[in-house]
N, C-alpha and C positions, 0 to 999 in steps of 0.2 A: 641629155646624156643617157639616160635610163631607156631611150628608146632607142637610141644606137647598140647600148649592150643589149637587149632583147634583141634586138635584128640579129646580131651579133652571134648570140646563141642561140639561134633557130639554124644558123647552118652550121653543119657537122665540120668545115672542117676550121671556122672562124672559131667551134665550141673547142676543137682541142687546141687550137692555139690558146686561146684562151686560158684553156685549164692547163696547159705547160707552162704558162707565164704566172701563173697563181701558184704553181707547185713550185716555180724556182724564186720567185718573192718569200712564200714561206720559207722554207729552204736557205734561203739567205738570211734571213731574221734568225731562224733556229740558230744556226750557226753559228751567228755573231754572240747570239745570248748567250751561248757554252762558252764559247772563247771568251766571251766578257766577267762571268762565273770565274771559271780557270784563272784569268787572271787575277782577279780579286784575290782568291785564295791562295795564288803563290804567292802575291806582294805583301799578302797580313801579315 
């Protein structure tokens, strides 16, 4: 699997898919964490 992601990121245009799909994974977590915060503190 690790030699697939190094292939992967040797070409440019496999790296910015890549890094799009990491930025929108993060992205999604962040968001959820605030929305999950938010709610917390409106339901206390």
């Amino acid at each position: 699997m690790i030699d697939r992601f190094a292939a992967a990121w040797e070409d440019p245009a496999s790296r910015t898919r890549l890094l799009r799909w990491f930025w929108i994974v993060s992205t999604l977590f962040t968001l959820t964490g605030f929305a999950l915060i938010l709610y917390l503190v409106l339901t206390a």
